[in-house]
VMD Tcl script that draws the C-alpha trace (Angstrom):
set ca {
  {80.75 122.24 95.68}
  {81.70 121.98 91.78}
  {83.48 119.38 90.58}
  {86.25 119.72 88.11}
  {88.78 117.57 86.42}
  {92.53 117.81 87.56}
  {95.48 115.94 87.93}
  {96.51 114.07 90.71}
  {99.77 112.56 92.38}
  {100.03 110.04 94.46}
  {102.33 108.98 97.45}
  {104.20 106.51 95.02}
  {104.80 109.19 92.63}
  {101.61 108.63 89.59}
  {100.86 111.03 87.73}
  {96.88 110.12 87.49}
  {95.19 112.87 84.73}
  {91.66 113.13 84.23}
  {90.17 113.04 87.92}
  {87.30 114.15 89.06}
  {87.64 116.45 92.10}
  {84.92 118.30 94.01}
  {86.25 122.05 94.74}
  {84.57 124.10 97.40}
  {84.17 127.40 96.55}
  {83.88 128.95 100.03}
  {87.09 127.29 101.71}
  {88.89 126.09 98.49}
  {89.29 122.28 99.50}
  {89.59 119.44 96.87}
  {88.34 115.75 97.27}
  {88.13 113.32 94.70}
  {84.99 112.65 94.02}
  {83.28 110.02 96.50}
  {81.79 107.92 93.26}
  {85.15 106.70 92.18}
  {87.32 107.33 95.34}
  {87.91 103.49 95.51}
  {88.52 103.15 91.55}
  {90.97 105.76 92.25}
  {92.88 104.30 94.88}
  {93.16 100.72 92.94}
  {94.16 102.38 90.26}
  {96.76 104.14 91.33}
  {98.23 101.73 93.84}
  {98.05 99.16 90.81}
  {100.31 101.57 88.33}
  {102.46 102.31 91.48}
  {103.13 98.49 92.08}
  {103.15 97.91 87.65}
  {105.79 100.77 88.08}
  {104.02 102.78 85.65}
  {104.80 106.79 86.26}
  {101.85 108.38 84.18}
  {98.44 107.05 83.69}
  {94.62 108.57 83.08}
  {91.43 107.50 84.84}
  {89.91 107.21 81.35}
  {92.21 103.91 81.07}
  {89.51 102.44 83.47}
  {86.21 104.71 83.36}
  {84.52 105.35 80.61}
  {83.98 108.91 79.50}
  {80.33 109.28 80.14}
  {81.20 107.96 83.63}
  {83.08 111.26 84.43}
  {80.59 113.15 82.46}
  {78.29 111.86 84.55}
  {80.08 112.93 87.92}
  {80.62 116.28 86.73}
  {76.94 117.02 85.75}
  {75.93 115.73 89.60}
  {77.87 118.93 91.09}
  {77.09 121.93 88.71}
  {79.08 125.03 89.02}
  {78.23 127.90 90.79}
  {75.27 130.07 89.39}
  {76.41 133.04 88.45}
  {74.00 135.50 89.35}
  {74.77 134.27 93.35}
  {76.80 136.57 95.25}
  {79.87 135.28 97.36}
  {79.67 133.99 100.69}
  {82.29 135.06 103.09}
  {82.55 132.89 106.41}
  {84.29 133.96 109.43}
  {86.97 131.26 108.92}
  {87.91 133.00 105.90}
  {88.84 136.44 107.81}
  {90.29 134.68 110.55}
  {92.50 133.14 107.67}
  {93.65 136.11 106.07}
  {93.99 138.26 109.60}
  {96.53 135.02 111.00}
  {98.13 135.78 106.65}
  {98.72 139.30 107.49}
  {100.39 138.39 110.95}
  {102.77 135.82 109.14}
  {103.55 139.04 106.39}
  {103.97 141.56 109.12}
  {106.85 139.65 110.83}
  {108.13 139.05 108.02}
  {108.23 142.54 106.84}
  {106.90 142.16 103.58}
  {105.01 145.22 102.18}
  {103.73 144.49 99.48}
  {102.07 141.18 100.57}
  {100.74 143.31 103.45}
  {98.87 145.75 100.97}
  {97.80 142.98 99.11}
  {95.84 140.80 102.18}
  {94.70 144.57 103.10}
  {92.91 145.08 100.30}
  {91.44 141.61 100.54}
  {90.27 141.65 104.17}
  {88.60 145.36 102.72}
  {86.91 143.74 99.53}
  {85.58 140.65 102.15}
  {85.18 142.85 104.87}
  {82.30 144.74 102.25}
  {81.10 141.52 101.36}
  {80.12 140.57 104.60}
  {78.48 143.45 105.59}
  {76.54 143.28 102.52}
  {75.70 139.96 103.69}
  {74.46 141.00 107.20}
  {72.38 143.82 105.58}
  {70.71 141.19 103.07}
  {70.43 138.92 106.24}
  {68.44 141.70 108.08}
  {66.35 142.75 105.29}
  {64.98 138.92 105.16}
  {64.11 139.60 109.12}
}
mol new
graphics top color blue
foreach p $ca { graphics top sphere $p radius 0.5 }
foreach p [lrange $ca 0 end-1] q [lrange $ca 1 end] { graphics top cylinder $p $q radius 0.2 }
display resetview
């Protein structure tokens, strides 16, 4: 997981700016970041109930307290290779059966050519695997 700052709305309609959020990489899922996930929530329920529309977290953090956050969850080195799970092919395979009904071609091509580039991923992966063995 990386984190990364990025805007977020809430249920009452608050534009909150300059959030932490952890990304994962593998399945592409966003949480606010657990260290301030209650500062967060006050926060935005108190501009919901001030009627306030737009606000930033740096109203109430500091910005070495972010800085902070996002130094805990580094990105991704760059020299690892990508990690394909299972979940992600069963993903794009239940994708392609959504674009096939629906007849549309050139999404078609375009999850083809991603299962292929995954598809060579993971085999690269099992032949790494193997040569560990």
């Amino acid at each position: 997981m990386t984190a990364r700052l990025a805007p977020l709305y809430s249920e009452g309609g608050v534009l909150l700016t300059d959030v932490p959020f952890l990304f994962c990489h593998t399945c592409h899922a966003m949480h606010v970041a657990p260290q301030i996930f209650t500062e967060v929530t006050l926060y935005t329920h108190h501009c919901e109930t001030d009627g306030i529309k737009r606000a930033s977290l740096l109203d109430i953090l500091s910005t070495g307290q972010i800085e902070e956050i996002l130094a805990m969850y580094p990105g991704p080195d760059p020299s690892s290779k990508p990690y394909v799970t299972e979940a992600q092919i069963d993903h794009l395979l239940d994708v392609w059966n959504v674009a096939q009904k629906l007849g549309d071609r050139a999404w078609i091509d375009e999850i083809r050519q991603t299962l292929c580039e995954i598809h060579a991923l993971h085999i690269q992966q099992t032949g790494d695997l193997q040569n560990q063995l």
